[in-house]
PDB file of N, H, CA, C and O in Angstrom:
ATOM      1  N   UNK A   1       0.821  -1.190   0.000  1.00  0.00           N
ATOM      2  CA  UNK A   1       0.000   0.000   0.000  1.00  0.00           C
ATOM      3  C   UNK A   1       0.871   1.263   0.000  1.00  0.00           C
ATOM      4  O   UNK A   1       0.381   2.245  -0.558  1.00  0.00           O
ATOM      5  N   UNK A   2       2.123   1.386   0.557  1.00  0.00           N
ATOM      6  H   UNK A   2       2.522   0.589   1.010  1.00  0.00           H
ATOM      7  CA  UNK A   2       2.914   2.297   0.883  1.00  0.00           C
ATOM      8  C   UNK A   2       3.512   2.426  -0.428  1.00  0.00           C
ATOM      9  O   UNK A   2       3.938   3.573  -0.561  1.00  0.00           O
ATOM     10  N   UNK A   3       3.728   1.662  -1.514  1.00  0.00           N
ATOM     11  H   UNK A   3       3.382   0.730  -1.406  1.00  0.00           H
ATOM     12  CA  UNK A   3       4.246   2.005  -2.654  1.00  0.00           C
ATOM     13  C   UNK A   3       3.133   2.731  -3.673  1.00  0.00           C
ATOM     14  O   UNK A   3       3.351   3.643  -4.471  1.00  0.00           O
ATOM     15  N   UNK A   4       1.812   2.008  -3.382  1.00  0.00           N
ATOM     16  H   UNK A   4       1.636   1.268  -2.734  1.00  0.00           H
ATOM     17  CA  UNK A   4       0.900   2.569  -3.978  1.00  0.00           C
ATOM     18  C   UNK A   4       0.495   3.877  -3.871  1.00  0.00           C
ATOM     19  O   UNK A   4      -0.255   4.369  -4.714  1.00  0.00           O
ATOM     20  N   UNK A   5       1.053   4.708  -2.598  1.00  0.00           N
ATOM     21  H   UNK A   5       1.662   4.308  -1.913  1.00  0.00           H
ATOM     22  CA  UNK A   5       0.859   5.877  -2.107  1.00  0.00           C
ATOM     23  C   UNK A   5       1.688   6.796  -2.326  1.00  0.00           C
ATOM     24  O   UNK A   5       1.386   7.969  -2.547  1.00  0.00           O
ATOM     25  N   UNK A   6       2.990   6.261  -2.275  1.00  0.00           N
ATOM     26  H   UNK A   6       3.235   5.308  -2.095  1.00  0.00           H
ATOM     27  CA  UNK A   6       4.130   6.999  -3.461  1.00  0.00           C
ATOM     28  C   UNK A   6       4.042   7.231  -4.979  1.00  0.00           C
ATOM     29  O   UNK A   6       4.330   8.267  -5.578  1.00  0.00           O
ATOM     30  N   UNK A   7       3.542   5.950  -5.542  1.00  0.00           N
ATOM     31  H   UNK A   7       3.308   5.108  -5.056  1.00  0.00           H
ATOM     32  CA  UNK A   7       3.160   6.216  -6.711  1.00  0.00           C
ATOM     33  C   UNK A   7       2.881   7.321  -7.667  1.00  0.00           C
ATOM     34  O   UNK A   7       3.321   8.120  -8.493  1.00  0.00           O
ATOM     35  N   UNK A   8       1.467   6.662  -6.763  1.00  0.00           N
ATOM     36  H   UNK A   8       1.109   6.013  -6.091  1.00  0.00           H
ATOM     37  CA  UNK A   8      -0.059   7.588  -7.531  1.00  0.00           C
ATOM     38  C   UNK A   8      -0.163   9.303  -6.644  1.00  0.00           C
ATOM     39  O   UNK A   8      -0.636  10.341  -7.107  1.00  0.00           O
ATOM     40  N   UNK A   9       0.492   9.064  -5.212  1.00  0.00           N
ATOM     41  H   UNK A   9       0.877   8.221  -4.836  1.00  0.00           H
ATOM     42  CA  UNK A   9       0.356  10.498  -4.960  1.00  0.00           C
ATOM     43  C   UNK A   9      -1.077  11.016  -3.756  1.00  0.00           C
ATOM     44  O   UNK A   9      -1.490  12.101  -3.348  1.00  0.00           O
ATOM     45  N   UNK A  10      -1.485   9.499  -3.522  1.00  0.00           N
ATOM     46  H   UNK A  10      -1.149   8.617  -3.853  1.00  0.00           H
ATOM     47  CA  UNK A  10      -2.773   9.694  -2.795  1.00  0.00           C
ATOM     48  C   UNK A  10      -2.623   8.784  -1.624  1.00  0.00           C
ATOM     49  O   UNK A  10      -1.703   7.967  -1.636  1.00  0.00           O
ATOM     50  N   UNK A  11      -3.342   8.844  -0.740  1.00  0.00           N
ATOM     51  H   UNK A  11      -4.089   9.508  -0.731  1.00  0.00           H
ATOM     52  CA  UNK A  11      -3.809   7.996   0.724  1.00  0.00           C
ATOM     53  C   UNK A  11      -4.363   6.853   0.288  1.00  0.00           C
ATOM     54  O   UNK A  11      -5.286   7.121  -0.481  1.00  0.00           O
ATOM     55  N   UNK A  12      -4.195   5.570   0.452  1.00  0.00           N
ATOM     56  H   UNK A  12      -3.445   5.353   1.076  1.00  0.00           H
ATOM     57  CA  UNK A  12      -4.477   4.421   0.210  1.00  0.00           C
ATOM     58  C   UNK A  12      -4.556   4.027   1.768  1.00  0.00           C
ATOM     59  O   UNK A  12      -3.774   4.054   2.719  1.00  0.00           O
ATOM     60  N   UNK A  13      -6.177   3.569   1.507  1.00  0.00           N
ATOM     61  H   UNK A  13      -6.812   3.548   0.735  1.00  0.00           H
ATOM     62  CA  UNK A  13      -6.731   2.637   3.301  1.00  0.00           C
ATOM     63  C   UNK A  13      -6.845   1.614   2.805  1.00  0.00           C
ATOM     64  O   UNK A  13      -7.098   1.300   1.642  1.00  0.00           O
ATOM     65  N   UNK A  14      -6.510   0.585   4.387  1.00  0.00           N
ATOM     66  H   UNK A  14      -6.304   0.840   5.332  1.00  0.00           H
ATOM     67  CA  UNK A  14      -6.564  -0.818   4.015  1.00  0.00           C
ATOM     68  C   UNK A  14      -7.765  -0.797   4.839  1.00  0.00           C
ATOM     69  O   UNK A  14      -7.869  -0.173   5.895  1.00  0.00           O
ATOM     70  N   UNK A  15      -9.119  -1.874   4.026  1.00  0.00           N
ATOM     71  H   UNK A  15      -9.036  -2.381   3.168  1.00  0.00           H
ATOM     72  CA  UNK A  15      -9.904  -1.521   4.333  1.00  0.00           C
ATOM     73  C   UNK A  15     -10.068  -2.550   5.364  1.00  0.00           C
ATOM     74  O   UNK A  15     -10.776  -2.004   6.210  1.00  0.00           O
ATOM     75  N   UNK A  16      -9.808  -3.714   5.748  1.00  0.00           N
ATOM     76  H   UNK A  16      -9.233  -4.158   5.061  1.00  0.00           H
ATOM     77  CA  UNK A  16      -9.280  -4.493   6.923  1.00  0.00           C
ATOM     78  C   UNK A  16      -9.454  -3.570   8.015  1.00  0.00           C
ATOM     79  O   UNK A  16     -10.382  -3.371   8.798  1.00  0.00           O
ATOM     80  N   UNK A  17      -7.830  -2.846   7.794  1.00  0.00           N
ATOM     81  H   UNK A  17      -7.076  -3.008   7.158  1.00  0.00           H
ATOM     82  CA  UNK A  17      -8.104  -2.193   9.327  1.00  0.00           C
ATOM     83  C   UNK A  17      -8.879  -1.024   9.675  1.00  0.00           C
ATOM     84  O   UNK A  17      -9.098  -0.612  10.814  1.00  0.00           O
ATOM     85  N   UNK A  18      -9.297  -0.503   8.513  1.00  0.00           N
ATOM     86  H   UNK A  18      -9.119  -0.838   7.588  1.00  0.00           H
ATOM     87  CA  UNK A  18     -10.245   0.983   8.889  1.00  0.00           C
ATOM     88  C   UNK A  18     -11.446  -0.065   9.426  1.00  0.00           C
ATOM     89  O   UNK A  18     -12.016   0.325  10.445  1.00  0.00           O
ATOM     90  N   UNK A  19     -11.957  -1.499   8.800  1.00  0.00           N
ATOM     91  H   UNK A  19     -11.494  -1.816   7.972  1.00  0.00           H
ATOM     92  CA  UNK A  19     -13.370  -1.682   9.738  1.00  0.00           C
ATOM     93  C   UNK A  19     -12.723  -2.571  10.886  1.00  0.00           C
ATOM     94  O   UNK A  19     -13.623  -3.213  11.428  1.00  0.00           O
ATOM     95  N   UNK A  20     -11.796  -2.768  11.306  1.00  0.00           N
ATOM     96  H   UNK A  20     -11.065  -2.247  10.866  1.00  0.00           H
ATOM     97  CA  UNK A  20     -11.946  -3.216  12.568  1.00  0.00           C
ATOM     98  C   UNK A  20     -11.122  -1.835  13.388  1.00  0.00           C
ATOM     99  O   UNK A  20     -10.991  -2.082  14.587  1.00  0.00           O
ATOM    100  N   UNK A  21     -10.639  -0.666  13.040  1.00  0.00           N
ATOM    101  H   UNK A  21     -10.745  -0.466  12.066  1.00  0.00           H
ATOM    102  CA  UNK A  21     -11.139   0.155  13.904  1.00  0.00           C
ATOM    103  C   UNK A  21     -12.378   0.963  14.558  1.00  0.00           C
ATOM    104  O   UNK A  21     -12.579   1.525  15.635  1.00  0.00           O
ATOM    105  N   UNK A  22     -13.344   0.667  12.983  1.00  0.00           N
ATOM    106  H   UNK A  22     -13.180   0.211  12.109  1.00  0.00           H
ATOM    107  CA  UNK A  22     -14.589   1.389  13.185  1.00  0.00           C
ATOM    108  C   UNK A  22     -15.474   0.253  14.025  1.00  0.00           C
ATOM    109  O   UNK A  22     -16.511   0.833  14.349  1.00  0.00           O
ATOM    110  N   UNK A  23     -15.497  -0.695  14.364  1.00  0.00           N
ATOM    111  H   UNK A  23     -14.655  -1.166  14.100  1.00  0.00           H
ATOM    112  CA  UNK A  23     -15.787  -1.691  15.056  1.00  0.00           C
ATOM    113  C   UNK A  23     -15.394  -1.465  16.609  1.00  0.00           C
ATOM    114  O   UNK A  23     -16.105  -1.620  17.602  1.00  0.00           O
ATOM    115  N   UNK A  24     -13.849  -0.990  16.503  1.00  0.00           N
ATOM    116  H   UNK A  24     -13.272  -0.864  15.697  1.00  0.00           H
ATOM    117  CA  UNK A  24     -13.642  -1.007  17.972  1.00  0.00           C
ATOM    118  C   UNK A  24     -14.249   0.489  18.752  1.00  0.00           C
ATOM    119  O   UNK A  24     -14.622   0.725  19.901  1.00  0.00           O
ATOM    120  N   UNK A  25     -14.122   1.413  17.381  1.00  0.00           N
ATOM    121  H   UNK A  25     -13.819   1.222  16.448  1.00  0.00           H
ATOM    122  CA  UNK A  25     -14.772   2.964  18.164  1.00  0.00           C
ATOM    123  C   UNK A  25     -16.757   2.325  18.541  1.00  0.00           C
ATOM    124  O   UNK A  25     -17.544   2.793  19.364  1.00  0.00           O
ATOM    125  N   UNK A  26     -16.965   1.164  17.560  1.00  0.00           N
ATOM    126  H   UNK A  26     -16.325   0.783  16.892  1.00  0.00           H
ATOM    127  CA  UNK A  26     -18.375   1.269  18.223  1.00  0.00           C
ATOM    128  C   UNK A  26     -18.391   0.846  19.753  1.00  0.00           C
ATOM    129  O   UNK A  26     -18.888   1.330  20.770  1.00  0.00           O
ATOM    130  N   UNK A  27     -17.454  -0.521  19.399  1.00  0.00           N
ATOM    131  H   UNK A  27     -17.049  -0.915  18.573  1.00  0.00           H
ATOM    132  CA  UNK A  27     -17.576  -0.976  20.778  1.00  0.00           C
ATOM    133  C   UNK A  27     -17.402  -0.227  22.267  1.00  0.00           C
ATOM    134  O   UNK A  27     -18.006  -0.381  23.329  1.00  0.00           O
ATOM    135  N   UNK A  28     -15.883   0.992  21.711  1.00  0.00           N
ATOM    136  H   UNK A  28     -15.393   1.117  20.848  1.00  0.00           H
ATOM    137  CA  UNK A  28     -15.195   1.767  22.915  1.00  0.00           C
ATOM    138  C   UNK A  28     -16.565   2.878  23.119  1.00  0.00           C
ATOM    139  O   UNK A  28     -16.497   3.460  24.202  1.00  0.00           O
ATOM    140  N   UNK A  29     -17.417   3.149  22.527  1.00  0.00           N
ATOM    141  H   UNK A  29     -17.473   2.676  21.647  1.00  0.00           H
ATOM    142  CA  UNK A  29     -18.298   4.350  22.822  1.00  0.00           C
ATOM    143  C   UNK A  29     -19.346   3.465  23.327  1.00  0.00           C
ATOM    144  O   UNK A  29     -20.397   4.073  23.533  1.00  0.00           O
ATOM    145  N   UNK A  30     -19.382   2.226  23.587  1.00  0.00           N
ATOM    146  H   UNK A  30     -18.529   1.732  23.420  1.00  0.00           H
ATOM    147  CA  UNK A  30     -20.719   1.767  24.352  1.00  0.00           C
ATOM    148  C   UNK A  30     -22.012   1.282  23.374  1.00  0.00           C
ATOM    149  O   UNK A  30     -22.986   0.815  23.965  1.00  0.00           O
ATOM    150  N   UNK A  31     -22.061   1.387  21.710  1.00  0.00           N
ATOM    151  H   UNK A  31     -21.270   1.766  21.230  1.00  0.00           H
ATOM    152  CA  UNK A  31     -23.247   1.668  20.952  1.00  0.00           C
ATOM    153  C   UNK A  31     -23.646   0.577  20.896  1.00  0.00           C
ATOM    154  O   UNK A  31     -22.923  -0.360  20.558  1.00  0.00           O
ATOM    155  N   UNK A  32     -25.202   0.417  21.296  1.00  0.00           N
ATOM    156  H   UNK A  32     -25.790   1.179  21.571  1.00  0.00           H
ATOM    157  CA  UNK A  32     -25.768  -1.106  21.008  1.00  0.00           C
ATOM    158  C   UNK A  32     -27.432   0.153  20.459  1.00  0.00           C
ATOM    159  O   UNK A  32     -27.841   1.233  20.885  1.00  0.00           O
ATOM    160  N   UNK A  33     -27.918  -0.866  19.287  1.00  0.00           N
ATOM    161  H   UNK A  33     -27.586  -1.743  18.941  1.00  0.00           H
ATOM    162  CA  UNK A  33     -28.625  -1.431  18.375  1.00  0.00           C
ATOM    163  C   UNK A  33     -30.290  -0.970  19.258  1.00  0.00           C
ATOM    164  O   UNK A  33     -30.603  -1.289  20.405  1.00  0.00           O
ATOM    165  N   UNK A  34     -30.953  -0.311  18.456  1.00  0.00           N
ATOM    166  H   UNK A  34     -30.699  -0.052  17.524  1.00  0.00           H
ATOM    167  CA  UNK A  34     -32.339   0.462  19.724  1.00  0.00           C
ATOM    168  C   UNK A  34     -33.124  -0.674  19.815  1.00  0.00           C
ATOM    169  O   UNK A  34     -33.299  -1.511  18.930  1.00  0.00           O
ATOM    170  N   UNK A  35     -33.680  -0.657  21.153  1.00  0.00           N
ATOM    171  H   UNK A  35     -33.538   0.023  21.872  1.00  0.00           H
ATOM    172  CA  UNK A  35     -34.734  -1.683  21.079  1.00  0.00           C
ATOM    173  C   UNK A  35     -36.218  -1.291  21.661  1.00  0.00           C
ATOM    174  O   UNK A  35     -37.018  -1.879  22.388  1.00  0.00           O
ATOM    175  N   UNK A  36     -36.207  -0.012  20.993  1.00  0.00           N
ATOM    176  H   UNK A  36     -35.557   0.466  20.402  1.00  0.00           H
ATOM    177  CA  UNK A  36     -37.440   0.783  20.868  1.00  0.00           C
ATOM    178  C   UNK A  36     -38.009   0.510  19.728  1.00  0.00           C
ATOM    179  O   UNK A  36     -39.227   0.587  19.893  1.00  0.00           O
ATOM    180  N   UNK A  37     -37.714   0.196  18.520  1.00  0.00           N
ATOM    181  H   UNK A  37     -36.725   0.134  18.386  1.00  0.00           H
ATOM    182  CA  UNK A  37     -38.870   0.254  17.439  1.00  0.00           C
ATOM    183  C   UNK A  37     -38.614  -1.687  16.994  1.00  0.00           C
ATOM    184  O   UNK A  37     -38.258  -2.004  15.859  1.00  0.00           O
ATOM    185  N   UNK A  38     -38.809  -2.493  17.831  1.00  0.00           N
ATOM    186  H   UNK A  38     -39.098  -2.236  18.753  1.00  0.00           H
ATOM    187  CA  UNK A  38     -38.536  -3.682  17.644  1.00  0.00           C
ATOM    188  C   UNK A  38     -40.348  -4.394  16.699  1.00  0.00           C
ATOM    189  O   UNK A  38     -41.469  -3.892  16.779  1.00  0.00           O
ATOM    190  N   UNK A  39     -40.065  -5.197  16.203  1.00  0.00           N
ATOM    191  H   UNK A  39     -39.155  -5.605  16.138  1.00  0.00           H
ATOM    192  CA  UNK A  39     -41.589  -6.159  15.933  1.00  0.00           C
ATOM    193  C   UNK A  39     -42.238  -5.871  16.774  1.00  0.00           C
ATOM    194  O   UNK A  39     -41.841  -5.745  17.932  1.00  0.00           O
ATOM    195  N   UNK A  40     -43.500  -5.684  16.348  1.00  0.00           N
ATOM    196  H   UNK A  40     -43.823  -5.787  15.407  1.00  0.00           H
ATOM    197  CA  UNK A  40     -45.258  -5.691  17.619  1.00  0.00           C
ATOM    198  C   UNK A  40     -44.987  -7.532  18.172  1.00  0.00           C
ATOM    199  O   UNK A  40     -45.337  -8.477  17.465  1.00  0.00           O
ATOM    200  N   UNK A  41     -44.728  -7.592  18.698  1.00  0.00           N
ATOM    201  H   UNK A  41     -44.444  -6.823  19.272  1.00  0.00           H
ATOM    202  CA  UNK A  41     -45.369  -9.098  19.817  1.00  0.00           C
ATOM    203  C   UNK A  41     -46.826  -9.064  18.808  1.00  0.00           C
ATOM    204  O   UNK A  41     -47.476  -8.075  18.467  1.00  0.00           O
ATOM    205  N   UNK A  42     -47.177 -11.231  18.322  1.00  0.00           N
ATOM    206  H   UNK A  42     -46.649 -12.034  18.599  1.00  0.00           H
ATOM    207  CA  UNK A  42     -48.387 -10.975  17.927  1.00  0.00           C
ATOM    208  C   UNK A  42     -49.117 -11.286  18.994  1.00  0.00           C
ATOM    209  O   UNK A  42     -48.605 -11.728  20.023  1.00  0.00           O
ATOM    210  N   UNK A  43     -50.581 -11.053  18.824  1.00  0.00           N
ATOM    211  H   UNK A  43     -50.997 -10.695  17.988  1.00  0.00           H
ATOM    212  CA  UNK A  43     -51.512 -11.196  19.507  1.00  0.00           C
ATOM    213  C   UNK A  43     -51.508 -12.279  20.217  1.00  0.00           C
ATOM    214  O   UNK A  43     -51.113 -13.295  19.646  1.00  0.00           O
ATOM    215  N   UNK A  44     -51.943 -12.378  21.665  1.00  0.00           N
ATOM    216  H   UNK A  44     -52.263 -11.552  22.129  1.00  0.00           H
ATOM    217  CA  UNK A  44     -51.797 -13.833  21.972  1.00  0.00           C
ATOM    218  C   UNK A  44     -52.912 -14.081  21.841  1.00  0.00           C
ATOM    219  O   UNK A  44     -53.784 -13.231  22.017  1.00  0.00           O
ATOM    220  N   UNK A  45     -53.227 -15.648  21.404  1.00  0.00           N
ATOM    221  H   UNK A  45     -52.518 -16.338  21.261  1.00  0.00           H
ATOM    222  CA  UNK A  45     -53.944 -17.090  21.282  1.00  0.00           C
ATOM    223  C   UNK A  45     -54.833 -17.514  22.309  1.00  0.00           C
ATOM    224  O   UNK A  45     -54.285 -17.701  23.395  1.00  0.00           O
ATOM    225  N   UNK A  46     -56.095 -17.721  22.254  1.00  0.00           N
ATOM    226  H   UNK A  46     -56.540 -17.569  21.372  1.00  0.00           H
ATOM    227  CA  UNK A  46     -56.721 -18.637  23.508  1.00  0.00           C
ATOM    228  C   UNK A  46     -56.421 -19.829  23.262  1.00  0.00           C
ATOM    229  O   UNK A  46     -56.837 -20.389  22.248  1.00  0.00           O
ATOM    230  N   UNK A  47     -55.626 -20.435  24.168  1.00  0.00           N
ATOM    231  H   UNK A  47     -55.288 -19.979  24.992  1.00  0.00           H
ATOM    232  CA  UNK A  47     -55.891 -21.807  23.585  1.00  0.00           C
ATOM    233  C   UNK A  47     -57.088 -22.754  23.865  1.00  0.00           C
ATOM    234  O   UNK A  47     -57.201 -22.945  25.076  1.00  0.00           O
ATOM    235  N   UNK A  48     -58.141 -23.493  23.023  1.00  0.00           N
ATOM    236  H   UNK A  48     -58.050 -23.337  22.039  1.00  0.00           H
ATOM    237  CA  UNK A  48     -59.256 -23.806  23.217  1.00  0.00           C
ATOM    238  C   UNK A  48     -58.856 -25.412  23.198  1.00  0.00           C
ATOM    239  O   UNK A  48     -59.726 -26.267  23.368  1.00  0.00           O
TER     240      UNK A  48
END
């Protein structure tokens, strides 16, 4: 990648590690997934 960046003249990301840093900033900031707008529960059943 480092030759590729000499090259051409530009920033080359390896995209490997940009998502397992963006993985670890989710994890280090605490972010979990809302569980406010989840499926309606269906109706419950009489059972007869």
């Amino acid at each position: 990648a480092e030759d590729i960046e000499r090259e051409v003249g530009v920033v080359v990301l390896d995209p490997t590690s940009v998502a397992f840093k963006v993985a670890e900033a989710i994890a280090d900031l605490g972010l979990r997934h809302s569980k406010v707008a989840r499926f309606a529960r269906p109706p419950v059943k009489e059972i007869k």
